[in-house]
C-alpha positions in Angstrom: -12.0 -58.2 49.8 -9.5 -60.3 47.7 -6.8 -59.4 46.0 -3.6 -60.7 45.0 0.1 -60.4 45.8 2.2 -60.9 42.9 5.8 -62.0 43.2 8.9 -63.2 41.4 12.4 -64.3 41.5 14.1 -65.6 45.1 10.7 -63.7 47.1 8.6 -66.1 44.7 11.0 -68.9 45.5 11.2 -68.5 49.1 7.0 -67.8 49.5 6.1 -70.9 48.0 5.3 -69.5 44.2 4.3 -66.2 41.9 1.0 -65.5 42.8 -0.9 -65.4 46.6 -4.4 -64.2 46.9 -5.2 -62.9 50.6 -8.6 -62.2 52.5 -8.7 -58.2 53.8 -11.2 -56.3 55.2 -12.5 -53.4 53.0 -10.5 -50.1 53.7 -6.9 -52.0 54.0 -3.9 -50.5 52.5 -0.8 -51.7 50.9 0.8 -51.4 53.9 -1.9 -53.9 55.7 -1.5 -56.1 52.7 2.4 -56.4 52.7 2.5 -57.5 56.8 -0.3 -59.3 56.6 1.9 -61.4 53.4 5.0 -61.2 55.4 3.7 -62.6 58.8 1.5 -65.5 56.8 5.0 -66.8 55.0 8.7 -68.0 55.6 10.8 -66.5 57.7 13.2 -65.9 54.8 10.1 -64.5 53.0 10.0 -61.9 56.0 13.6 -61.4 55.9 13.6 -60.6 52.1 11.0 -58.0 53.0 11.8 -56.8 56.1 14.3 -55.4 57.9 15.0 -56.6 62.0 13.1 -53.6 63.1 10.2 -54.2 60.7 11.1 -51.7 58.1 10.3 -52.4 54.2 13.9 -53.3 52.5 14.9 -50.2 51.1 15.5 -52.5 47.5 12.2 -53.5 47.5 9.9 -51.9 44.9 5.9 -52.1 45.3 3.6 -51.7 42.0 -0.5 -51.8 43.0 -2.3 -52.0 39.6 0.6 -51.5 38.0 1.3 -47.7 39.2 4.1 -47.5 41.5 3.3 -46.6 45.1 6.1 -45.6 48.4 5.3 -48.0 51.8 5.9 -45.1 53.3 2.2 -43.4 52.2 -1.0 -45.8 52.6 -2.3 -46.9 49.5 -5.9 -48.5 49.7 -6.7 -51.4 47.8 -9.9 -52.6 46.2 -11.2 -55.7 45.4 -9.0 -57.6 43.1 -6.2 -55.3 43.2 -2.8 -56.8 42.5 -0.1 -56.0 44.3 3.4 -56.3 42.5 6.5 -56.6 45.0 9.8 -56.4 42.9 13.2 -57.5 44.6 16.2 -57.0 43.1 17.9 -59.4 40.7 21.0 -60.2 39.7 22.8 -60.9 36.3 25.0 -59.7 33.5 
């Protein structure tokens, strides 16, 4: 199945762009999505996501089909689902 990872700010910056559609196999989750991102892009990409013992960044924010969802319970995706990774931003 398809479906798209959707980024913005320095995680957009340091994968390459916004938008990054991926090839999965029917039955993957967000979680199977998100490493499967990670390991396909830049080590700072990685780094922005993960931490050294392969835990999500605890800033990091995951929206699929625009409802919120925790890395910590699989989420399946279907075809065409977007995932939404927000980083945190900074500004005043």
């Amino acid at each position: 199945m398809i479906i798209t990872i959707q980024c913005f700010a320095q995680l957009a910056r340091a994968a390459g762009g916004a938008d990054h559609e991926l090839n999965l196999d029917d039955g993957a989750t967000v979680q199977d999505a998100l490493r499967r991102f990670a390991d396909g892009s830049s080590e700072e990409t990685r780094d922005l996501l993960f931490t050294k013992v392969g835990e999500l960044q605890p800033t990091i924010l995951l929206f699929l089909d625009e409802e919120p969802v925790l890395f910590s319970e699989p989420a399946a995706m279907r075809e065409r689902s977007i995932l939404f990774i927000a980083t945190p931003i900074a500004g005043g």
